[in-house]
Backbone as a ProteinNet text record, in pm:
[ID]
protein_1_A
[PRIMARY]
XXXXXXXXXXXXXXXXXXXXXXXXXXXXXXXXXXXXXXXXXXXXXXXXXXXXXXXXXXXXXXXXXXXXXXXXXXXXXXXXXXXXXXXXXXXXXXXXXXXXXXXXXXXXX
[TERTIARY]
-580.1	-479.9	-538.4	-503.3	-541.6	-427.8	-411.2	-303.6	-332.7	-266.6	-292.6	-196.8	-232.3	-186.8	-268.5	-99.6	-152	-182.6	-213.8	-306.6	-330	-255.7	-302.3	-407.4	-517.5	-649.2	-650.6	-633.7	-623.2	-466.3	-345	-211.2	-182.8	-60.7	-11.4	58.8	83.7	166.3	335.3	359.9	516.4	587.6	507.7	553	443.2	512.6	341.5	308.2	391.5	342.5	241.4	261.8	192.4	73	10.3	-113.9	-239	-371.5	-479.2	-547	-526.1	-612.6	-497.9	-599.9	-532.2	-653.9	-587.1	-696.4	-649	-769.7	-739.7	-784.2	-787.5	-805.5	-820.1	-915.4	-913.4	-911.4	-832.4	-791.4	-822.9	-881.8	-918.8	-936.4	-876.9	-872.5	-799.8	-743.3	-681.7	-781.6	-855.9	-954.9	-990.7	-975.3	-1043.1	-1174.1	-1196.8	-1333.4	-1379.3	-1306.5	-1375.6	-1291.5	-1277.6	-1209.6	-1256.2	-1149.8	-1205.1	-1076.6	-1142.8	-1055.7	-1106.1	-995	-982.4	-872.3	-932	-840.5	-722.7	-620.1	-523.5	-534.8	-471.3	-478	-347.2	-250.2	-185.9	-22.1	66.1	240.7	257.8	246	272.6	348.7	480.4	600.6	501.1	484.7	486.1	311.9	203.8	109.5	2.1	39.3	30.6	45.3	198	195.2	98	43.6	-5.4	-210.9	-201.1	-321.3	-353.5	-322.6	-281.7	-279.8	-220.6	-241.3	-379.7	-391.6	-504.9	-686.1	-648.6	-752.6	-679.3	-595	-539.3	-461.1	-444.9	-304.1	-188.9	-164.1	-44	56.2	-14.5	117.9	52.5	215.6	189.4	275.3	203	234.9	273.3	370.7	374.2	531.8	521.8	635.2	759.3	752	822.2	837.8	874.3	892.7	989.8	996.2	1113.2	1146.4	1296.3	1333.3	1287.4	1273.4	1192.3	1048.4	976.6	842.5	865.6	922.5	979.2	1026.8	1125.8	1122.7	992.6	912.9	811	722.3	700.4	595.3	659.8	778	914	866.6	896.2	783.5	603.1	545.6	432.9	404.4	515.3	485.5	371.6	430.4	381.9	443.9	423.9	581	527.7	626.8	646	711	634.6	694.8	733.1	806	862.3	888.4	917.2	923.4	817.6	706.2	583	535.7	520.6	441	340	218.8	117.3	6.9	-124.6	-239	-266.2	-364.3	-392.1	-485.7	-561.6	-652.8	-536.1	-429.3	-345.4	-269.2	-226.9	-122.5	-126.8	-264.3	-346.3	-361.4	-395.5	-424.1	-274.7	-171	-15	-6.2	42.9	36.3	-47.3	-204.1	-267.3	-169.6	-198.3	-103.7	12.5	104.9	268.8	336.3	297.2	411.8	399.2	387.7	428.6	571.1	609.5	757	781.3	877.7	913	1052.6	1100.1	1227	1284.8	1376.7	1461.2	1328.5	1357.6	1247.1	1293.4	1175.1	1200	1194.7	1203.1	1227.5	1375.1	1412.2	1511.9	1573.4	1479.4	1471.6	1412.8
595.5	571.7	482.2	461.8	412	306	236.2	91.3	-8.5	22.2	-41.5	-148	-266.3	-383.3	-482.8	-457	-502.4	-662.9	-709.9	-811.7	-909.3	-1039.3	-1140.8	-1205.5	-1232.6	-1335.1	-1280.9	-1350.7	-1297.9	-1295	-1322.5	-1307	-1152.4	-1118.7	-997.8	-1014.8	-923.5	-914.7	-942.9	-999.9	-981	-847.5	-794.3	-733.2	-592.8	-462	-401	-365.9	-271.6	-281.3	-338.5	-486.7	-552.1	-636.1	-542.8	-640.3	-596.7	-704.9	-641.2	-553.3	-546.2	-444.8	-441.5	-360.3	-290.8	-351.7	-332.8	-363.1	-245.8	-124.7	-32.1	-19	-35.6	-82.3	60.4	142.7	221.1	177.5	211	171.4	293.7	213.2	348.7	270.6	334.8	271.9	75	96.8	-39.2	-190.4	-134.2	-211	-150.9	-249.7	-232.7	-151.5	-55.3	4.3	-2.1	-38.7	-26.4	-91	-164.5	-270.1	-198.8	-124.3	-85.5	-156.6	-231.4	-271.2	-151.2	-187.2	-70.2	-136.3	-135.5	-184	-125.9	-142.1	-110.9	-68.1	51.1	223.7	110.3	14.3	-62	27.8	-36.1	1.5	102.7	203.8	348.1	400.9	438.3	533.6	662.1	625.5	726.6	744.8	675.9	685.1	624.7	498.3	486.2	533	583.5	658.5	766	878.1	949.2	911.1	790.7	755.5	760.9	640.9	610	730.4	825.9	962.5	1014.2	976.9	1048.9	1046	855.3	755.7	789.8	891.8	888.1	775.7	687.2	628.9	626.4	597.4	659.6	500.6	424.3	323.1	223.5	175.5	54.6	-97.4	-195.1	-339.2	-386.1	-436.2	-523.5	-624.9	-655.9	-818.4	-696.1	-680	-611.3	-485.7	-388.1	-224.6	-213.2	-132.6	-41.1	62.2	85.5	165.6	349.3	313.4	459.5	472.5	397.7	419.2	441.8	345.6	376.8	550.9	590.8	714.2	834	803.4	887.5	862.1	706.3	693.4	800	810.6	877.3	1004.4	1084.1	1211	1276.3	1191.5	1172.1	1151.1	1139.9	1112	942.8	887.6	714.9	622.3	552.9	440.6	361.2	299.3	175.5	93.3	-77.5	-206.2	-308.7	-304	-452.1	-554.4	-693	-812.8	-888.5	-853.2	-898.5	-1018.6	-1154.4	-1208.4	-1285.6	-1328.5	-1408.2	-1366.4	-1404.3	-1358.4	-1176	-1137.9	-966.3	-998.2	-1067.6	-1036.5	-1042.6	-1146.9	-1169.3	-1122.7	-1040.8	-933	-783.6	-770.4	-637.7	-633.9	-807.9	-803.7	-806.3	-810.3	-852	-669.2	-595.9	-433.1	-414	-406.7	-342.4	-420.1	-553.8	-618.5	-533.2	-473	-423.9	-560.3	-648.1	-767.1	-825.5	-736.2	-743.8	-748.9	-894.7	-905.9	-861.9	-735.3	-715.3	-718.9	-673.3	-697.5	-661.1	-720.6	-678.7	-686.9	-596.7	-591.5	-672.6	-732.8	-882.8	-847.6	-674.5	-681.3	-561.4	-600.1	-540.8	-410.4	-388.5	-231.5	-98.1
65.3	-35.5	-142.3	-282.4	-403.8	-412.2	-422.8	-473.7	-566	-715.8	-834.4	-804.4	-890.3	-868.1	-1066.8	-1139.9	-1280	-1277.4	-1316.4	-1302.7	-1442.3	-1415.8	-1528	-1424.2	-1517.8	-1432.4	-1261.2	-1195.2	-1038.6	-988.3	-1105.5	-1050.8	-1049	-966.8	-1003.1	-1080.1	-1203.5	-1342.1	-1335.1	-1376.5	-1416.4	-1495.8	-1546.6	-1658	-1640.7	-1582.1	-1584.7	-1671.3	-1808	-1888.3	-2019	-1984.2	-2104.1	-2045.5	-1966	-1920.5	-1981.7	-2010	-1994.5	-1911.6	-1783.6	-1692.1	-1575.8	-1462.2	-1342.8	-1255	-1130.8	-1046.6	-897.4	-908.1	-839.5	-665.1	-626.7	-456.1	-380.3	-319.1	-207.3	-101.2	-49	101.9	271.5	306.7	459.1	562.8	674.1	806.9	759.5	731.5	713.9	642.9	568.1	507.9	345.5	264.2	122.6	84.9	35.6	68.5	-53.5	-162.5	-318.5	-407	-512.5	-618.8	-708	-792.7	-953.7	-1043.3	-1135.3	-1296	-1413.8	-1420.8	-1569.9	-1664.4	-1794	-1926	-1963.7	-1979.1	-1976.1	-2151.3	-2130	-2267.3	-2383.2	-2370.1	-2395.5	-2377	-2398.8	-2410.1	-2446.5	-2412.5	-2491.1	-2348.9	-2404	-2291.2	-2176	-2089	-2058.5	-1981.2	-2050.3	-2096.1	-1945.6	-1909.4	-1756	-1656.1	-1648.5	-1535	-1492.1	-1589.9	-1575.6	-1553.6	-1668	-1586.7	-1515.4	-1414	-1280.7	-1182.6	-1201.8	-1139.3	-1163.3	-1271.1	-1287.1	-1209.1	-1158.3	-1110.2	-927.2	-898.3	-780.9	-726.8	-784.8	-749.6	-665.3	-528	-497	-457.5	-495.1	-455.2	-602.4	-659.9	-740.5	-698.2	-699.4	-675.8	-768.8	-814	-976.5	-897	-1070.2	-1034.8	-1089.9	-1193.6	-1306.3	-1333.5	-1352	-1418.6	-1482.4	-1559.2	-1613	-1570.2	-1577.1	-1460.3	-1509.7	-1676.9	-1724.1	-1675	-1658.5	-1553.6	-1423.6	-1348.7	-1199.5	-1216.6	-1307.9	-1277.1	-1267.5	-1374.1	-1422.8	-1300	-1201.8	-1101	-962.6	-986.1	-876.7	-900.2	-1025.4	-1067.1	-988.4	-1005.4	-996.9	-829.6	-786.3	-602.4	-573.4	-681.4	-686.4	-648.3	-558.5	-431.7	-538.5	-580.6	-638.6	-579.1	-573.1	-499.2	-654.8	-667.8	-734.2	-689.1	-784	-763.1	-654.2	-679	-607.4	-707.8	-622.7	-703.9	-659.5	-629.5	-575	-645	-560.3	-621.7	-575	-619.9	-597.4	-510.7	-434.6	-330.1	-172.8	-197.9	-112.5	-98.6	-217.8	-191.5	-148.5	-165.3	-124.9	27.3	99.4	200.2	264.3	201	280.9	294.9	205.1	164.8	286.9	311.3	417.6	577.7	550.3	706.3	747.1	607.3	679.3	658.5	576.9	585	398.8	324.7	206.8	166.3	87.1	97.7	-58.7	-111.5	-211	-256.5	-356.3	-410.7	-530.1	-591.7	-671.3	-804.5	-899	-1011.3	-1053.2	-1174.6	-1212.2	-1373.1	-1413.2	-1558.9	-1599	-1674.4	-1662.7	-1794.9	-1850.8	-1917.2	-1827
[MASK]
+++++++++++++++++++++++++++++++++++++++++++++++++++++++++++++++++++++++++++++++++++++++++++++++++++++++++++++

């Protein structure tokens, strides 16, 4: 599995749209097997989601979404977790554990 996780410095994003980069994670047998960043294409509707598919993607981590992306990641056969917030090495490792605590989205368009 692929699990993006948007990314200020080493936090996970509040906001997924408006970040500089992604930080893309392959995952096998319950261990990290590869870390790719990639620059974020910037705010354009629509325009991420399909990225993201495109880099194989099937789960996204963020603090924040809009519920018009959540649909389009819903499209795309992409689980989306909201209201995540800590660092991305620790939250990658909570996601692989099974004890990633998520929640109510934290943006509200």
């Amino acid at each position: 599995m692929k699990v993006c996780i948007p990314k200020e410095g080493y936090l996970v994003s509040q906001h997924f749209g408006h970040v500089p980069e992604f930080a893309i994670f392959t995952i096998e047998d319950g261990k990290v097997i590869t870390k790719e960043i990639i620059p974020s294409p910037g705010h354009e509707p629509g325009v991420l989601p399909r990225l993201l598919s495109s880099h194989g993607v099937t789960h996204v981590i963020t603090g924040g979404m809009g519920k018009k992306a959540q649909d389009m990641f819903a499209e795309l056969n992409i689980k989306v977790y909201p209201g995540v917030s800590g660092t991305i090495d620790g939250t990658i490792q909570k996601f692989i554990d099974g004890t990633l605590s998520f929640g109510p989205n934290v943006c509200d368009h």
